[in-house]
C-alpha positions in Angstrom: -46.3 11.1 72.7 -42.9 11.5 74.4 -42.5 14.3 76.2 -40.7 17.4 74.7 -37.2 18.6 75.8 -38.1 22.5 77.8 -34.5 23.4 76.4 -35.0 23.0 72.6 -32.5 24.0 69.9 -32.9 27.2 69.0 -32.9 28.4 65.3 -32.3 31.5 63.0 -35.2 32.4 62.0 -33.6 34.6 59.0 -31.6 31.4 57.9 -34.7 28.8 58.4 -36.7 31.0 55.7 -33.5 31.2 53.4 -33.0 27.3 53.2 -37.1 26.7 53.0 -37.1 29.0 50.3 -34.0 27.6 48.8 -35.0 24.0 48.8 -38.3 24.7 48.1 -37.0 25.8 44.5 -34.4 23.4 44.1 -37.9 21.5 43.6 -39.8 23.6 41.9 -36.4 23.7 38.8 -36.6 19.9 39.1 -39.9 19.2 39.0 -40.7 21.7 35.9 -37.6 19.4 33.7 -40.4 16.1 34.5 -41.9 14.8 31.4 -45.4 13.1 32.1 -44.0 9.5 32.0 -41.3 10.5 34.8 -44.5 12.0 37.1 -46.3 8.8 36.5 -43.7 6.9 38.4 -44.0 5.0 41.3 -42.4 6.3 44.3 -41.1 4.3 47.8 -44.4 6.3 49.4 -47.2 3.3 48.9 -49.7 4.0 46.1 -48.0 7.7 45.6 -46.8 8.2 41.9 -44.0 11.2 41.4 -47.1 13.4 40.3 -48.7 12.8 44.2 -45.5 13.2 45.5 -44.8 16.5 43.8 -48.3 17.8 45.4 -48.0 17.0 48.8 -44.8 19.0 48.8 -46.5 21.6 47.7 -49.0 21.0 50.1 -46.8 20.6 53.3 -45.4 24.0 52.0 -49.4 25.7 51.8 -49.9 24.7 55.5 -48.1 27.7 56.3 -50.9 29.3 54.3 -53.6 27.7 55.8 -52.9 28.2 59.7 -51.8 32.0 58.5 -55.3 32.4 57.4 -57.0 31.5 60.9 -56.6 33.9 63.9 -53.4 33.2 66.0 -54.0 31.5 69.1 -53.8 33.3 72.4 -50.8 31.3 73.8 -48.2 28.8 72.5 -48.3 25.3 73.7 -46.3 23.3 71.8 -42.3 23.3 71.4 -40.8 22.5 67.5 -40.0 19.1 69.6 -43.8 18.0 69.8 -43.7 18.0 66.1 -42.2 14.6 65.1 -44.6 13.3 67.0 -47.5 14.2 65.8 -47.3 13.6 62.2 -48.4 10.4 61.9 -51.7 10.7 63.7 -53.1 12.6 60.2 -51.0 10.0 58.0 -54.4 8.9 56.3 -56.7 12.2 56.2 -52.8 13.5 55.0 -52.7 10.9 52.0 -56.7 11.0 50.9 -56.0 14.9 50.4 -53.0 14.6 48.4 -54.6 12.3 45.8 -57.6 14.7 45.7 -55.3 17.8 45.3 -53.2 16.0 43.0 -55.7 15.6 40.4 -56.8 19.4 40.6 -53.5 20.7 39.5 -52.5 19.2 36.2 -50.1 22.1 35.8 -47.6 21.6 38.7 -45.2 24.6 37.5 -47.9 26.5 38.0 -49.4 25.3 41.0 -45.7 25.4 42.4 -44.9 28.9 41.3 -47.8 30.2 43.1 -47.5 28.4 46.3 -43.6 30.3 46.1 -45.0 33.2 45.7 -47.5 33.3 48.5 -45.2 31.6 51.2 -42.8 34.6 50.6 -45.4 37.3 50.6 -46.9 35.4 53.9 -42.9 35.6 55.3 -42.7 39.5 54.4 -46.0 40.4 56.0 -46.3 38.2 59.4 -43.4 38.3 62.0 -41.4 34.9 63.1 -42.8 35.2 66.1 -46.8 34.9 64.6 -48.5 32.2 66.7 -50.0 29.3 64.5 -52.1 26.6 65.6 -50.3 23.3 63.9 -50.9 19.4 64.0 -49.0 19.4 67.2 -50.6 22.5 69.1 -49.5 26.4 68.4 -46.2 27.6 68.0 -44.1 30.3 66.5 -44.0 30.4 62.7 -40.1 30.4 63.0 -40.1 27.1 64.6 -43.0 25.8 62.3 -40.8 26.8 59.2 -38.1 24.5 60.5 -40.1 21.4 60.2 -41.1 22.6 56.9 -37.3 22.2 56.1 -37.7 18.5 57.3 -40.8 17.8 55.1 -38.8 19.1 52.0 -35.7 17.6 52.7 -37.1 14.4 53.1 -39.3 14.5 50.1 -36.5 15.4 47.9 -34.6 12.4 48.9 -38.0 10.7 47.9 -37.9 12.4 44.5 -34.8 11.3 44.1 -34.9 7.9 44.9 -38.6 7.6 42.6 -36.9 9.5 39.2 -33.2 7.9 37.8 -30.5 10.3 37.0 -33.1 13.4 38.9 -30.5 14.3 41.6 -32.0 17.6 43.2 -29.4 19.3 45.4 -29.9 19.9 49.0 -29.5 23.4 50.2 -27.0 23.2 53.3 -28.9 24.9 55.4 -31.8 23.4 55.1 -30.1 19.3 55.4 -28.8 21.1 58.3 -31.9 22.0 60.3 -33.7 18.7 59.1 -30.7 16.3 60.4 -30.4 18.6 63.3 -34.4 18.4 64.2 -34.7 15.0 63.6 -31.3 13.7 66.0 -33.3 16.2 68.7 -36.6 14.0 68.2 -34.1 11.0 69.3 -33.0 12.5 72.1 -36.7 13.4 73.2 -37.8 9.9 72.6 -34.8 8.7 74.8 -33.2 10.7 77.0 -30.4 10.0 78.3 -26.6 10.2 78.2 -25.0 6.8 77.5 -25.0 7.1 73.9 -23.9 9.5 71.5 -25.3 9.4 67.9 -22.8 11.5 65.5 -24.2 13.0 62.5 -21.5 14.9 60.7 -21.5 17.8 59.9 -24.3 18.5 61.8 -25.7 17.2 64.8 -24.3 15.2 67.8 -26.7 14.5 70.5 -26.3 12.1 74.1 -29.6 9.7 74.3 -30.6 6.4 76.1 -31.0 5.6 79.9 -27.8 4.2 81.2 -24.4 5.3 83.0 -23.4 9.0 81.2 -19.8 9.3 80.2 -18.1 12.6 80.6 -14.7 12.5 79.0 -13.0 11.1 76.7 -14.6 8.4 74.1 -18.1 7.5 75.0 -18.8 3.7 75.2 -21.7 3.6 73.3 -21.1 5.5 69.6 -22.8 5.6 66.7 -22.3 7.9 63.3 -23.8 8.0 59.8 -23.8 10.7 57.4 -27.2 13.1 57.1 -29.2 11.5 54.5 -28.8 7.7 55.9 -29.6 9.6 59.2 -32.9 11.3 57.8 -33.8 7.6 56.0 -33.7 5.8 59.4 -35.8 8.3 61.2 -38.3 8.6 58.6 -38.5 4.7 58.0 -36.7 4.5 54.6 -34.4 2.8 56.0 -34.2 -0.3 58.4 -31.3 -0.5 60.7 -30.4 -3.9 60.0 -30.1 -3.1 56.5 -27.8 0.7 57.0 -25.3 -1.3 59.2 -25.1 -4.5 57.0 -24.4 -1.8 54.3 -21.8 0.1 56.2 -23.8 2.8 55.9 -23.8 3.5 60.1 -20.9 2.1 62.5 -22.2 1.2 65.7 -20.1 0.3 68.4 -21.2 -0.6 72.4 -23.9 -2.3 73.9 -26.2 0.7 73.6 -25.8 1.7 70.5 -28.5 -0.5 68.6 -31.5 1.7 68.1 -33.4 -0.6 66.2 -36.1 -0.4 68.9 -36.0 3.1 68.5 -36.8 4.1 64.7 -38.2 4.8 63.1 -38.7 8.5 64.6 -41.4 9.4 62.5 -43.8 7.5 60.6 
């Protein structure tokens, strides 16, 4: 695992809930407008169907639920950083229990509407600064919601890619925090300052070992918009495939990250 940046972004807490909540029912509308041939779907996810889909995002939501419900640790030692990172360790034991959950919950409004309803009691009673012991060590609750905004971000693209004509809208906010969280995991995984990687509106961040430029226009650019930026560190997308399709300009002889995504797995 690489290392985690000391200095991370820092986030508003008061916004982070706003746009978890927000995305979180630009699903749940969606999602109750399915009709059972649409859930049974395929999706890009392997073996998932729509259905599977649908539960896991209910069930990256209910984490919040389940670390909540176990004592907070005594100390934090993890940084939102270390969270990229640790995802894919619990990519199998994360996939059995989505199929399991999946069949339990044939009504997904429901199961949806209650999840809502206990994540925002959960946010009114605990303070963003509740310790939670998480798949990549204990941390604050605020900075734990922001990777939530990544796992629903994400999975809407997913949803949207798996169900023609579905087009959920993505709160601002929460794109924001998810491109922003995800260009940071770059710059963890290679530091340095000879490239900049442009993600407008959002995120600019300096990465890869090699002679730092500071003024002017850096040698070593690339830029792509947020979504094609979320595809290629989440695998979705291959790089080959986003610069072939104009989809990324890359310019300079460090600005292939190929070797570098996908970010997460």
């Amino acid at each position: 695992m690489p290392p985690a940046k000391k200095r991370a972004r820092t986030y508003d807490p008061v916004k982070t809930r706003t746009a978890v909540l927000a995305q979180f029912g630009n699903v749940r509308k969606a999602v109750g407008t399915l009709t059972p041939d649409q859930l049974a779907l395929p999706t890009r996810l392997g073996d998932w169907t729509v259905r599977d889909l649908v539960t896991h995002i209910g069930m990256a939501i209910t984490a919040v639920h389940r670390a909540l419900a176990h004592p907070a640790p005594p100390a934090q030692n993890a940084v939102i950083l270390d969270w990229p990172f640790a995802t894919a360790a619990n990519a199998s034991a994360i996939a059995d229990f989505t199929h399991t959950l999946a069949t339990q919950h044939p009504d997904l409004d429901t199961y949806l509407a209650e999840i809502e309803q206990t994540l925002t009691e959960h946010l009114d009673t605990n303070p963003a600064t509740r310790l939670l012991e998480t798949n990549a060590g204990a941390m604050p609750l605020a900075d734990y919601l922001v990777t939530r905004t990544v796992e629903l971000v994400v999975h809407t693209d997913d949803l949207n890619a798996a169900v023609p004509g579905l087009d959920i809208p993505y709160d601002r906010q929460a794109l924001a925090a998810c491109t922003r969280l995800l260009a940071d995991a770059l710059a963890t995984k290679a530091p340095g300052g000879s490239t900049e990687v442009r993600i407008p509106p959002y995120a600019v961040v300096q990465c890869v070992e090699g002679p730092r430029h500071t003024r002017g226009t850096p040698p070593n650019v690339v830029e792509t918009d947020p979504l094609t930026w979320l595809r290629l560190a989440t695998g979705r997308t291959r790089w080959k495939d986003a610069v072939e399709e104009a989809k990324v300009s890359a310019s300079g002889e460090r600005a292939d990250l190929s070797g570098l995504l996908p970010i997460m797995g």
